[in-house]
C-alpha positions as a Markdown table, in Angstrom:
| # | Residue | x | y | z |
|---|---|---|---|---|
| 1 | Unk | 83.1 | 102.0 | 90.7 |
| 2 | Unk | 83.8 | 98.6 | 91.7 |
| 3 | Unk | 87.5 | 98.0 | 93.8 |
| 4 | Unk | 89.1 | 95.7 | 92.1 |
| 5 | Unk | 92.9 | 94.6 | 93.5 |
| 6 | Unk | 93.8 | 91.6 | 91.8 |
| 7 | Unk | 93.7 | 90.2 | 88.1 |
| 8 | Unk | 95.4 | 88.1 | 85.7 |
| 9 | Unk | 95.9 | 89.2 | 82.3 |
| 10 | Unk | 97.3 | 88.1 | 79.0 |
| 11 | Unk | 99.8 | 89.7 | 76.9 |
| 12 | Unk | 101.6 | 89.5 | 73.7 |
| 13 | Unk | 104.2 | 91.6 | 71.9 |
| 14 | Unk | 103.9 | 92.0 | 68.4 |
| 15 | Unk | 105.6 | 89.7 | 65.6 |
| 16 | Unk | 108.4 | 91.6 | 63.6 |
| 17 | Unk | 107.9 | 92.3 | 60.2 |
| 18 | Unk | 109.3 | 89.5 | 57.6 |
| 19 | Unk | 112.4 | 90.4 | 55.7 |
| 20 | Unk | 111.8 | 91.5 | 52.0 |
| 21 | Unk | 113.2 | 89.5 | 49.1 |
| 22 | Unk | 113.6 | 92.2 | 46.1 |
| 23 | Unk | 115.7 | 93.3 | 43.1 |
| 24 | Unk | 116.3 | 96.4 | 41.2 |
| 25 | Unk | 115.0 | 97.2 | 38.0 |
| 26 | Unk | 116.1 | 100.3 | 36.3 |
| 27 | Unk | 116.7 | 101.1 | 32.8 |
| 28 | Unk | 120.0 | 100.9 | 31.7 |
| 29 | Unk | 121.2 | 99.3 | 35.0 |
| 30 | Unk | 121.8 | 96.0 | 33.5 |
| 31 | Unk | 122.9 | 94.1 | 37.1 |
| 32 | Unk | 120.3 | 96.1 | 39.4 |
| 33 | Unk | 121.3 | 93.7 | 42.5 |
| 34 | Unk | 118.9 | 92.9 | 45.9 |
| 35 | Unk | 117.4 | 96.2 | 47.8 |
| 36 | Unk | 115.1 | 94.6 | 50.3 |
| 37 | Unk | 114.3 | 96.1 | 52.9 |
| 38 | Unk | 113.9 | 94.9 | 56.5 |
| 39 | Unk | 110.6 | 93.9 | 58.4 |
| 40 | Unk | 109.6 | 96.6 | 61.2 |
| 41 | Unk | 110.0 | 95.3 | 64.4 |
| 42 | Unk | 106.9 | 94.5 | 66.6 |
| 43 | Unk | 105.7 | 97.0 | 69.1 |
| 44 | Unk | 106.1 | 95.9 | 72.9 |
| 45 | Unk | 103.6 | 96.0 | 75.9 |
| 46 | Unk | 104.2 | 98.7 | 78.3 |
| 47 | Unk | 102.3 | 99.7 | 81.8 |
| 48 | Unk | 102.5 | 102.7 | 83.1 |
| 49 | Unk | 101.4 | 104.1 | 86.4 |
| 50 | Unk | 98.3 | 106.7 | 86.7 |
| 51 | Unk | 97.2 | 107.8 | 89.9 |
| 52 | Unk | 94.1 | 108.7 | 88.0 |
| 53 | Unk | 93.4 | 105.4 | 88.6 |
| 54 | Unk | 92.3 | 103.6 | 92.1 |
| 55 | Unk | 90.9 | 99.5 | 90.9 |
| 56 | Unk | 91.6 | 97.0 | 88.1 |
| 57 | Unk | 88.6 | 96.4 | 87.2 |
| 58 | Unk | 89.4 | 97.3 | 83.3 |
| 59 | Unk | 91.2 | 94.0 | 83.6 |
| 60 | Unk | 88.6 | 91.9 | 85.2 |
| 61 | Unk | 86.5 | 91.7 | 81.7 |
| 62 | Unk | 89.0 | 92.2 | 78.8 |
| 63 | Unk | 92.2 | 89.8 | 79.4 |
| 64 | Unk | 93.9 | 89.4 | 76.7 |
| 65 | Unk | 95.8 | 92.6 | 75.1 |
| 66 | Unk | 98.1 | 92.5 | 72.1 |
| 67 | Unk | 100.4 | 94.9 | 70.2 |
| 68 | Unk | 100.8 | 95.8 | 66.9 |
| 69 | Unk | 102.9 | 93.7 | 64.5 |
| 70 | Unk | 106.1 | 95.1 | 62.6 |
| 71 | Unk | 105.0 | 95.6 | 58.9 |
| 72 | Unk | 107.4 | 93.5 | 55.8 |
| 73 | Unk | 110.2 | 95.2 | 54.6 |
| 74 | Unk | 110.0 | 96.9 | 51.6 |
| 75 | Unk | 111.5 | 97.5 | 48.5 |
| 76 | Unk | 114.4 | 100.1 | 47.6 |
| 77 | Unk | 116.1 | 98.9 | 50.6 |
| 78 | Unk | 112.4 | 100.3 | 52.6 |
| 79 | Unk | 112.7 | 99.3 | 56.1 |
| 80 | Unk | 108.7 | 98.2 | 57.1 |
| 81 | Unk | 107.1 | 100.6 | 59.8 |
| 82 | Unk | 107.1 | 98.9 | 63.4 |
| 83 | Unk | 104.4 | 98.4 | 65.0 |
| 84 | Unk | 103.3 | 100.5 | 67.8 |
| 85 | Unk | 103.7 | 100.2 | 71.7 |
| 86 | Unk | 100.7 | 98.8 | 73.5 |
| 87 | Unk | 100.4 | 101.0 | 76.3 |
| 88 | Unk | 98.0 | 99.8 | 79.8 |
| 89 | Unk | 97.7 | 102.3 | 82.3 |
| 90 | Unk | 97.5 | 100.9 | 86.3 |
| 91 | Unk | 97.1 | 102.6 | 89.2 |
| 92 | Unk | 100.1 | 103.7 | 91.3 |
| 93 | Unk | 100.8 | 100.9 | 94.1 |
| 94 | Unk | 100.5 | 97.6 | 91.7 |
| 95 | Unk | 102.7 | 95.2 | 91.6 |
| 96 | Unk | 103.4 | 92.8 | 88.4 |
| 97 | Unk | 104.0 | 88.7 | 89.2 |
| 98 | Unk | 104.7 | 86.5 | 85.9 |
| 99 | Unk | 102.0 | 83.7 | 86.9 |
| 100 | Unk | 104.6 | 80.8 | 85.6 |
| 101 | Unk | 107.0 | 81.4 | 87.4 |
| 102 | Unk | 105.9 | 83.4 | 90.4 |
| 103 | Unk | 108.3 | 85.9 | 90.3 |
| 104 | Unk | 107.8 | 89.5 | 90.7 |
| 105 | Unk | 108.7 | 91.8 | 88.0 |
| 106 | Unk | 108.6 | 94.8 | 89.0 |
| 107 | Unk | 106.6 | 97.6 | 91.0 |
| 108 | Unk | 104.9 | 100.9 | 89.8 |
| 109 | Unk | 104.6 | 103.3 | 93.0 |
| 110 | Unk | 104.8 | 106.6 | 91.2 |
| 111 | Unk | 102.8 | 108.0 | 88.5 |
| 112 | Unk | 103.6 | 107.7 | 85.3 |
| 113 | Unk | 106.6 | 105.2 | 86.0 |
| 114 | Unk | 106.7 | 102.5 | 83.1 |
| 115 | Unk | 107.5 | 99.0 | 82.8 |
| 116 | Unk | 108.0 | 97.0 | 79.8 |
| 117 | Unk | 106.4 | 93.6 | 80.2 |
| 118 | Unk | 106.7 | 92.1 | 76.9 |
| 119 | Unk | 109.5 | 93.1 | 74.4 |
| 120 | Unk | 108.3 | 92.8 | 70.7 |
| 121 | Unk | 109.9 | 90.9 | 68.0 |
| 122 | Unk | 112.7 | 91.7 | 66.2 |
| 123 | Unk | 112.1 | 92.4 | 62.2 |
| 124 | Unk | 113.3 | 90.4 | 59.9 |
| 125 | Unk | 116.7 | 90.8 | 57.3 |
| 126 | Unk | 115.8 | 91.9 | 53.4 |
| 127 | Unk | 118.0 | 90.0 | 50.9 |
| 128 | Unk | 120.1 | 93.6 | 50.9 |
| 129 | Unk | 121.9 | 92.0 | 53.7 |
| 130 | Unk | 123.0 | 88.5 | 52.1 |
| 131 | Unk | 124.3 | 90.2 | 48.9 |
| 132 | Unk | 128.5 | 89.3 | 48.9 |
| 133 | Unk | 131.1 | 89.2 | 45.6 |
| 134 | Unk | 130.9 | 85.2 | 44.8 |
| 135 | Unk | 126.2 | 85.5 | 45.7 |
| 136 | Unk | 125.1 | 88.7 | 43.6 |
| 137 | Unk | 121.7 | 87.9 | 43.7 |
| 138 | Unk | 120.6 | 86.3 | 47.0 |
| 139 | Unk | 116.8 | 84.9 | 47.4 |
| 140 | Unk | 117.6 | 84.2 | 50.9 |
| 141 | Unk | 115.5 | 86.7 | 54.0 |
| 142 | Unk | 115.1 | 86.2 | 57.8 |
| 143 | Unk | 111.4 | 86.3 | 58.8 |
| 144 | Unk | 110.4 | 88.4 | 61.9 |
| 145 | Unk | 110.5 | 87.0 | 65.7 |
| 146 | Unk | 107.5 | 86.3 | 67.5 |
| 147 | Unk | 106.9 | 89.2 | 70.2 |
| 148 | Unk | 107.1 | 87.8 | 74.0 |
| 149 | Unk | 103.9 | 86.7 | 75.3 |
| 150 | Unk | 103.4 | 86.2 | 79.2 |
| 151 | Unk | 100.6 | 85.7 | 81.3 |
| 152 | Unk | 101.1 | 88.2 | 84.4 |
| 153 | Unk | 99.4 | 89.0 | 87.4 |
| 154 | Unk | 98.6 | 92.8 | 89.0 |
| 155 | Unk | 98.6 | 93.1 | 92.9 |
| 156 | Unk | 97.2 | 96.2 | 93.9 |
| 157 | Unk | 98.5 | 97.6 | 97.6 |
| 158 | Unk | 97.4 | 101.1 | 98.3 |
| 159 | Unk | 99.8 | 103.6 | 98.7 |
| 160 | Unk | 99.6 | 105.0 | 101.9 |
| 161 | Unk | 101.6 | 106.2 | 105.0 |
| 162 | Unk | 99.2 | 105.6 | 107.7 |
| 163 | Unk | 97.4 | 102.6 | 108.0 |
| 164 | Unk | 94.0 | 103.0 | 110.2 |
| 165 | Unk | 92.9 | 99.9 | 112.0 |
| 166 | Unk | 89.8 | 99.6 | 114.2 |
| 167 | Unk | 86.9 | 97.0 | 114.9 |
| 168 | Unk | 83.7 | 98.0 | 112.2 |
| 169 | Unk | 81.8 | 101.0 | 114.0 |
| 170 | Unk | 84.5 | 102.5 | 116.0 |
| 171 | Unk | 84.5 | 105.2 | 113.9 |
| 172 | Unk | 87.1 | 105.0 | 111.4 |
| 173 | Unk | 85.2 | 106.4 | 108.0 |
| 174 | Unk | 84.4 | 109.6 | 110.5 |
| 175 | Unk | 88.2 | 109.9 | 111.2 |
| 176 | Unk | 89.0 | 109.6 | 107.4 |
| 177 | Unk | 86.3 | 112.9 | 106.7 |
| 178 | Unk | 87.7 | 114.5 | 109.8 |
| 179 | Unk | 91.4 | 115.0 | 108.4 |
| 180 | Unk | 91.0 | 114.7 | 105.2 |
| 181 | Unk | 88.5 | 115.8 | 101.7 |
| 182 | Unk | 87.6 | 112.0 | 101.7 |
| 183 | Unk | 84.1 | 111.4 | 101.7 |
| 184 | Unk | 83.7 | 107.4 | 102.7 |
| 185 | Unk | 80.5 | 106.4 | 104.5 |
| 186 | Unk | 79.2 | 107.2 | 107.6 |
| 187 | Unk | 76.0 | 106.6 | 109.1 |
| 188 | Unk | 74.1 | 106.3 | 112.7 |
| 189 | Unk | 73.6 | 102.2 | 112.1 |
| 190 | Unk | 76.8 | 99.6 | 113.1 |
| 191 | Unk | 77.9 | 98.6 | 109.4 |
| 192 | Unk | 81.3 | 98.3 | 108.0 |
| 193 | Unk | 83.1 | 99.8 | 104.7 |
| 194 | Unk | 83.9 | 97.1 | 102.0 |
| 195 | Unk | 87.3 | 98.4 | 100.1 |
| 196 | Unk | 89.8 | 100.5 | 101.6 |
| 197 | Unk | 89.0 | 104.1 | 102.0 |
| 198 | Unk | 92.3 | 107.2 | 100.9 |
| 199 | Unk | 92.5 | 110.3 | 102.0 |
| 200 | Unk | 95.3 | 113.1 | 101.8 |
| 201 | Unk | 95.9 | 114.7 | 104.9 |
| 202 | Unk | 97.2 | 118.5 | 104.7 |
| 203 | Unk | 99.1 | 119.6 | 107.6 |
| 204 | Unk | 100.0 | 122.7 | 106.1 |
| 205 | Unk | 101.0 | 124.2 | 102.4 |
| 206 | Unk | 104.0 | 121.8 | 101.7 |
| 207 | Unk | 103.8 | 118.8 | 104.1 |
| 208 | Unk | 100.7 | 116.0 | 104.1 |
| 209 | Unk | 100.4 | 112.3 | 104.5 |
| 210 | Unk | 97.9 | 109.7 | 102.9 |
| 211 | Unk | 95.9 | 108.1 | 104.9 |
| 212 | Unk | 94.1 | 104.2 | 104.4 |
| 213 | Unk | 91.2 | 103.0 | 106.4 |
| 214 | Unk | 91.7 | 99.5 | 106.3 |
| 215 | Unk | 88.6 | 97.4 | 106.2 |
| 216 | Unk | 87.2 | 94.5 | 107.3 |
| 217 | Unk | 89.8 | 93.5 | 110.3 |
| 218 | Unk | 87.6 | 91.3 | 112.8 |
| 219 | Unk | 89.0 | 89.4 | 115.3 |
| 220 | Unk | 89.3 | 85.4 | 113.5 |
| 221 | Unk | 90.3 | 87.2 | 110.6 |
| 222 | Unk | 93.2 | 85.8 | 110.0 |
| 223 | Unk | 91.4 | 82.2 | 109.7 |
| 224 | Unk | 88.6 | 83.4 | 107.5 |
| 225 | Unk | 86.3 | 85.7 | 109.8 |
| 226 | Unk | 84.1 | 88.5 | 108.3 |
| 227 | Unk | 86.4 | 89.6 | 104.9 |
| 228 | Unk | 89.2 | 87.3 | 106.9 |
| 229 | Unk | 93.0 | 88.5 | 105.0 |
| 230 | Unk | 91.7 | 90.5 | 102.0 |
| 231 | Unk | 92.8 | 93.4 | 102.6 |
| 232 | Unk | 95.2 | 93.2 | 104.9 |
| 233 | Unk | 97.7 | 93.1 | 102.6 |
| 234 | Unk | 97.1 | 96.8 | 101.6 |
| 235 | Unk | 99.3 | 97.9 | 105.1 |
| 236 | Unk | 102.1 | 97.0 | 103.5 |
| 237 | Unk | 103.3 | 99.8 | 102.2 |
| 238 | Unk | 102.3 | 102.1 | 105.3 |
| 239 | Unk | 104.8 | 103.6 | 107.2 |
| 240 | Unk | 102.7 | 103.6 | 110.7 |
| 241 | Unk | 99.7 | 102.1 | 112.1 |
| 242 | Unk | 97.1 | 103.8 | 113.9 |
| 243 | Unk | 94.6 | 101.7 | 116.6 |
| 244 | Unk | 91.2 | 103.4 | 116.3 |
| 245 | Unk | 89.8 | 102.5 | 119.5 |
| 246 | Unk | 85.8 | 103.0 | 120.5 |
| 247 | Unk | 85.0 | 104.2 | 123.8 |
| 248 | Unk | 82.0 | 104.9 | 123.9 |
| 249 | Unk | 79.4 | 103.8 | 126.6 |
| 250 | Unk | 77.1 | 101.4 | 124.3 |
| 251 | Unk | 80.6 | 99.9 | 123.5 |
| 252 | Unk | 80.3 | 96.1 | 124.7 |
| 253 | Unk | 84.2 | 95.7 | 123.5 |
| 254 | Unk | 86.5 | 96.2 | 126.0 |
| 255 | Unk | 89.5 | 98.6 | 124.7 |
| 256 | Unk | 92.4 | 96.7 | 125.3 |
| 257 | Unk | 91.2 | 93.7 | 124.2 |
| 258 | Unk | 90.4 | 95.3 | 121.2 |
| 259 | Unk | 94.0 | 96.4 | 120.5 |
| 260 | Unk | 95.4 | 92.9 | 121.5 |
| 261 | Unk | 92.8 | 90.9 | 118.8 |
| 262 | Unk | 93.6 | 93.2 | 116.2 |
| 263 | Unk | 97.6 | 92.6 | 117.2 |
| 264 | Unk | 96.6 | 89.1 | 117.2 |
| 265 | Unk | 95.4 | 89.3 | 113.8 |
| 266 | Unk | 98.1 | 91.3 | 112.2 |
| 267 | Unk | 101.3 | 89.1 | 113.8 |
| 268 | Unk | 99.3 | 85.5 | 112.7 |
| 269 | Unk | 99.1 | 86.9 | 109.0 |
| 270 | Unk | 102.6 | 88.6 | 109.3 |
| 271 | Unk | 105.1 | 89.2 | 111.9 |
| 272 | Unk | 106.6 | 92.0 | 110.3 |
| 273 | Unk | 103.2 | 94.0 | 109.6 |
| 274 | Unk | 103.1 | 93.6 | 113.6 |
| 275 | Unk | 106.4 | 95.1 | 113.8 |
| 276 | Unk | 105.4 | 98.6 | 112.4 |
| 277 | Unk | 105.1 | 101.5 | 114.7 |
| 278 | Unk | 101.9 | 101.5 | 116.2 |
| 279 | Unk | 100.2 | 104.4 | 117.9 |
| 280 | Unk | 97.3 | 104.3 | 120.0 |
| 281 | Unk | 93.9 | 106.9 | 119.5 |
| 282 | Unk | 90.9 | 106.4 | 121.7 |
| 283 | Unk | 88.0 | 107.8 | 119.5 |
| 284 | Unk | 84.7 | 108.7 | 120.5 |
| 285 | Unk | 85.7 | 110.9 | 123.6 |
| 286 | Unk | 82.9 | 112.8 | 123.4 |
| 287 | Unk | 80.4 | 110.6 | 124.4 |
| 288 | Unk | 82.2 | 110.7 | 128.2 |
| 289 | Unk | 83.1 | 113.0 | 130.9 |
| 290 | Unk | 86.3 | 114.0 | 130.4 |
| 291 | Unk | 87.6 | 112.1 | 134.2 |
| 292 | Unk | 85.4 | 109.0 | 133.0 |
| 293 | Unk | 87.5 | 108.8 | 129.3 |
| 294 | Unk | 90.9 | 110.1 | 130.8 |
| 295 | Unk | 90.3 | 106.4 | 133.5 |
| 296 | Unk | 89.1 | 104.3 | 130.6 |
| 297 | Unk | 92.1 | 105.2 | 128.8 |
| 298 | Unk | 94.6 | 104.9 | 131.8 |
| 299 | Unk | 93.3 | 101.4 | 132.5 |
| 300 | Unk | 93.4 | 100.6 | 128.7 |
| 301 | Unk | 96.6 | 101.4 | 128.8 |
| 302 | Unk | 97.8 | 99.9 | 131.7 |
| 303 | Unk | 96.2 | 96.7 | 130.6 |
| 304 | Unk | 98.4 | 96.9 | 126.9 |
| 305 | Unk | 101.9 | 97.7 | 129.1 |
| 306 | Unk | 102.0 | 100.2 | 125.9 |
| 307 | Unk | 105.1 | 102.0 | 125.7 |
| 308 | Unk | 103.9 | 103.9 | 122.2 |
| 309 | Unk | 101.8 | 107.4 | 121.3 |
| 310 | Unk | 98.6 | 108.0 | 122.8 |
| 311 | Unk | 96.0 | 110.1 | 121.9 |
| 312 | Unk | 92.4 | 110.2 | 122.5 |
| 313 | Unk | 90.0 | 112.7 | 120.0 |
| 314 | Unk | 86.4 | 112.3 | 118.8 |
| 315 | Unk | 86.7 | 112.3 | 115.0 |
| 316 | Unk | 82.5 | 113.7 | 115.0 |
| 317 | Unk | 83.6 | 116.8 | 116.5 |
| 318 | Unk | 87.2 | 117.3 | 115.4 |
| 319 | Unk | 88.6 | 117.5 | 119.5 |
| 320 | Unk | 92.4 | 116.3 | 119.5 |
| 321 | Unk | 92.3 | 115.7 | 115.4 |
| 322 | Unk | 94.8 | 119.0 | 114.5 |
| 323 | Unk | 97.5 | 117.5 | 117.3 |
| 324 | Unk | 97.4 | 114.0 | 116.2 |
| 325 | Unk | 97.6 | 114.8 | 112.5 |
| 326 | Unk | 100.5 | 117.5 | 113.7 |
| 327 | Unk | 101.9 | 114.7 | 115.2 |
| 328 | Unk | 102.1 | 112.2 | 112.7 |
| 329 | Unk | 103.8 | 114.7 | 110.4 |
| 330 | Unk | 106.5 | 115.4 | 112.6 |
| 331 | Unk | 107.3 | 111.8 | 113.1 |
| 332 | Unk | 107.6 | 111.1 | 109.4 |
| 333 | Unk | 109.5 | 114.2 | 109.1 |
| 334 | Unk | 112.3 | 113.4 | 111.9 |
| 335 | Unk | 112.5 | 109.9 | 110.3 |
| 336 | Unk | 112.9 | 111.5 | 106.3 |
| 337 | Unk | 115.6 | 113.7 | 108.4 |
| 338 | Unk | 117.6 | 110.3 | 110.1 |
| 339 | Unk | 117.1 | 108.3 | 106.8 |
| 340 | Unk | 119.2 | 110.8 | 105.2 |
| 341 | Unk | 121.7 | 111.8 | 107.5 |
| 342 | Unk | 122.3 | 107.6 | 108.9 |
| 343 | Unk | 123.2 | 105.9 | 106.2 |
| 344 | Unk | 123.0 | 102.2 | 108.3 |
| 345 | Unk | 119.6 | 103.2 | 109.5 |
| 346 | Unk | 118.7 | 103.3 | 105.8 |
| 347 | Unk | 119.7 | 100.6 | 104.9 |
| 348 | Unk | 118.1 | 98.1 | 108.0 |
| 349 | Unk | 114.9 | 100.7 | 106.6 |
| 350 | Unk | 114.8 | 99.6 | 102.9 |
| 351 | Unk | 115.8 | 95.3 | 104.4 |
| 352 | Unk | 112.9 | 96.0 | 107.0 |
| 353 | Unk | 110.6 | 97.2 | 104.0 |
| 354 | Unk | 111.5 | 94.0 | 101.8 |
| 355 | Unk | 111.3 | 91.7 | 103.7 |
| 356 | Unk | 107.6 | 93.3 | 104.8 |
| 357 | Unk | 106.7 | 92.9 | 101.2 |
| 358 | Unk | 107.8 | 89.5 | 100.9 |
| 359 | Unk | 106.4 | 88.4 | 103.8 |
| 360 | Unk | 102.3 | 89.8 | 103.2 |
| 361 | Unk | 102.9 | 88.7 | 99.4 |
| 362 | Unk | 104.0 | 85.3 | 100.9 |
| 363 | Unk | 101.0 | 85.2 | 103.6 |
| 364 | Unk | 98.6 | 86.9 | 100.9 |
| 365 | Unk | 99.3 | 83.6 | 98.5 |
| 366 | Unk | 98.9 | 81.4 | 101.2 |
| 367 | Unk | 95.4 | 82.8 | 102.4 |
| 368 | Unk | 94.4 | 82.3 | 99.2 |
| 369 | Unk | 95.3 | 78.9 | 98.6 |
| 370 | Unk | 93.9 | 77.7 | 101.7 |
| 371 | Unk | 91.0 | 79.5 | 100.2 |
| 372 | Unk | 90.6 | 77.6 | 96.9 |
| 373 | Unk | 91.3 | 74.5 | 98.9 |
| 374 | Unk | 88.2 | 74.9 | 100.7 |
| 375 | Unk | 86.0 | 75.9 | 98.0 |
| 376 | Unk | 87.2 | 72.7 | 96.4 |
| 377 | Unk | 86.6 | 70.3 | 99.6 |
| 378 | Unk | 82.9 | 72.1 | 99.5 |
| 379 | Unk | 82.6 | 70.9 | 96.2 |
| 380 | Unk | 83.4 | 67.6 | 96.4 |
| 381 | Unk | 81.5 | 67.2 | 99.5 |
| 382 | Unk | 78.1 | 68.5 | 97.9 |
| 383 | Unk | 78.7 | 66.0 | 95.2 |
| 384 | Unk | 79.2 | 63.6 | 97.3 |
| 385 | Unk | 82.7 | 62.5 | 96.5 |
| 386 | Unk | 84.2 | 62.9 | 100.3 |
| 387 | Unk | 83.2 | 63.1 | 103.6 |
| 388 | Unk | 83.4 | 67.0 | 105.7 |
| 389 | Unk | 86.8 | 65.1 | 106.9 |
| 390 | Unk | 88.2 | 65.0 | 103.5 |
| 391 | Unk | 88.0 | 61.0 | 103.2 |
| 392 | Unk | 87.1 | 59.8 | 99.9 |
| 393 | Unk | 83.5 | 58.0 | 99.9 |
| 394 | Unk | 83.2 | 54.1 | 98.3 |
| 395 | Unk | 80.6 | 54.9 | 96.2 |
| 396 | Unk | 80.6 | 51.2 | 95.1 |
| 397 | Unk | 80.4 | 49.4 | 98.8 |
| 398 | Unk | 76.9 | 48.3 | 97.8 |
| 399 | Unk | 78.6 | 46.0 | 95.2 |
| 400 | Unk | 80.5 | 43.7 | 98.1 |
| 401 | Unk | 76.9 | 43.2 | 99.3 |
| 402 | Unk | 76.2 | 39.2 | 98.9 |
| 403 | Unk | 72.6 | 39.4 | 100.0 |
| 404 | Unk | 70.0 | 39.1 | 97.2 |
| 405 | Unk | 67.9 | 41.8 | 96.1 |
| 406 | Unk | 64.8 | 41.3 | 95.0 |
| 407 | Unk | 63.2 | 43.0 | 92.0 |
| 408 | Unk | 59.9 | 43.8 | 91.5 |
| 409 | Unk | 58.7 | 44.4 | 87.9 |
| 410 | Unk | 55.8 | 47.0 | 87.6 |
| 411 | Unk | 53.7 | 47.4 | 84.5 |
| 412 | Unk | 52.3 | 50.8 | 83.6 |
């Protein structure tokens, strides 16, 4: 299926039901008097989070979405049946922005949570309502509302705690199988994955941790290289990120300098993303003595001036997998333990989260502005309109020319 992590949709609440204008008529009741009933109201758009769900590409094709109108009120004082609730299930982790105004509206990031989008119109009053002792026959009804209509736009961030970063080959889609059921993939030829890659990680019974491979992350990224910012904005929501570094022999990358582009990257397109706990795994250990990986990894280190978690596994064989993913859940588990028991370390938590997502949504926009400006200079440049500078080209400087032309007139 195709990954999908952006679209724009429209939609529109139903209209309310008109009120109805009646009278009785029964034998023997010579003043019967109004009983119209009033219009059902319109039935609202909803979203609701699945985690059945992983892209938005139902929304890439079909657009538009509408819900049902309230039907007209009735007779006998019959109140018309609303419509129903339009309901569009989205995968867990996307985020709703109303395109006019660029405001967010709200966030689903557990399944099943619902947010009404558009509320539906209110149904109209019968002439019942109108009826006093000096007007015993009013003619007079209120039609329905119009339901809401808004033009909205879903962000999808994957949900994940750990965010796995890495040049392409070093071996990331390996580590995913490793710990986890996922099966992204692998092969014995440099290539890398398109669209982020989950996998639950089960450290025992009770505890585990989602894991993203983030991909895509090239140095020069963050002005455009390779999938450039894409999907860079899927980290964040994680709680940690982990450096997947190769060190294998073939390897023409030097380590460190592999950690410091990809630090690069991350604190050009935000500089709170760069800000997360990072910890450091040297993959690929298997390919080296032991003394030759253990001074790789020293120097590496030494290099960084890294103060954080090191570890060093080979994800094709499974060596130091178990104690980093042992790890990992211990670290989430003593900081689920000090959010609850420090209440001012909570709350710098939740300001350090918000102002995370503010900042990648902000970068994320700008990225793709810069983006459309581009395709737009292209444009104008292949018709000729402006110069690869961006200055706009006289099209008309050969009308200032005072020399004569001469024209030659050819019979066919």
């Amino acid at each position: 299926m195709k990954f999908v992590d952006e679209a724009i949709i429209q939609v529109t609440a139903g209209k309310g039901g008109n009120g109805c204008c009646s009278f009785r008529r029964e034998k023997y009741i010579e003043y019967g008097g109004p009983n119209g009933g009033d219009g059902g109201h319109g039935g609202s758009v909803i979203l609701m989070a699945d985690h059945n769900l992983n892209t938005l590409v139902d929304f890439r094709y079909k657009r538009i979405f509408k819900a049902q109108n309230g039907t007209q009120g009735m007779g006998s004082n019959c109140t018309g049946p609303s419509g129903e609730d339009l309901i569009l299930r989205v995968p867990v982790g996307t985020t709703i922005v109303d395109v006019e105004t660029d405001r967010v509206i709200g966030d689903l990031t557990e399944h099943e949570q619902t947010l009404k989008v558009a509320q539906g119109g209110r149904g109209g009053l019968g002439n019942t309502h109108f009826k006093s002792s000096t007007n015993r026959a009013p003619r007079k009804t209120i039609p329905g509302e119009e339901g809401q209509e808004r033009h909205l736009r879903f962000e999808l961030s994957v949900l994940a705690d750990v965010g796995l970063l890495g040049f392409p080959n070093a071996g990331k889609s390996t580590f995913v199988r490793a710990v986890s059921n996922a099966q992204p993939k692998v092969a014995n030829y440099p290539f890398t994955t398109l669209v982020p890659q989950l996998g639950v990680v089960r450290v025992d019974e009770l505890r585990h941790f989602v894991i993203a491979d983030i991909p895509g992350l090239i140095e020069g990224a963050s002005e455009g290289a390779g999938l450039g910012t894409r999907f860079l904005k899927h980290l964040s929501r994680c709680r940690m990120l982990i450096h997947l570094v190769d060190i294998a022999p073939l390897t023409q990358e030097d380590p460190a300098e592999q950690v410091e582009a990809l630090n690069q990257e991350l604190l050009h397109f935000s500089p709170a993303l760069a800000h997360l706990p990072q910890w450091l795994v040297f993959n690929k250990t298997d390919t080296l003595f032991e003394e030759d990986a253990d001074e790789i990894i020293e120097e590496a280190v030494k290099k960084l001036e890294w103060d954080g978690p090191v570890f060093k596994v080979s994800a094709a064989t499974g060596q130091g997998v178990k104690a980093l993913t042992q790890s990992v859940m211990n670290y989430f588990d003593e900081e689920a333990d000090r959010i609850a028991s420090d209440p001012e370390y909570a709350e710098e938590f939740e300001e350090f989260r918000q102002i995370l997502a503010d900042e990648v949504r902000d970068a994320d926009q700008e990225q793709k502005a810069a983006r459309r400006d581009a395709r737009r200079h292209a444009k104008l440049v292949k018709q000729g309109l402006v110069d690869e500078t961006g200055e706009e080209i006289d099209n008309d400087a050969w009308d200032d020319d005072d020399s004569e032309v001469e024209v030659v007139y050819v019979r066919d």
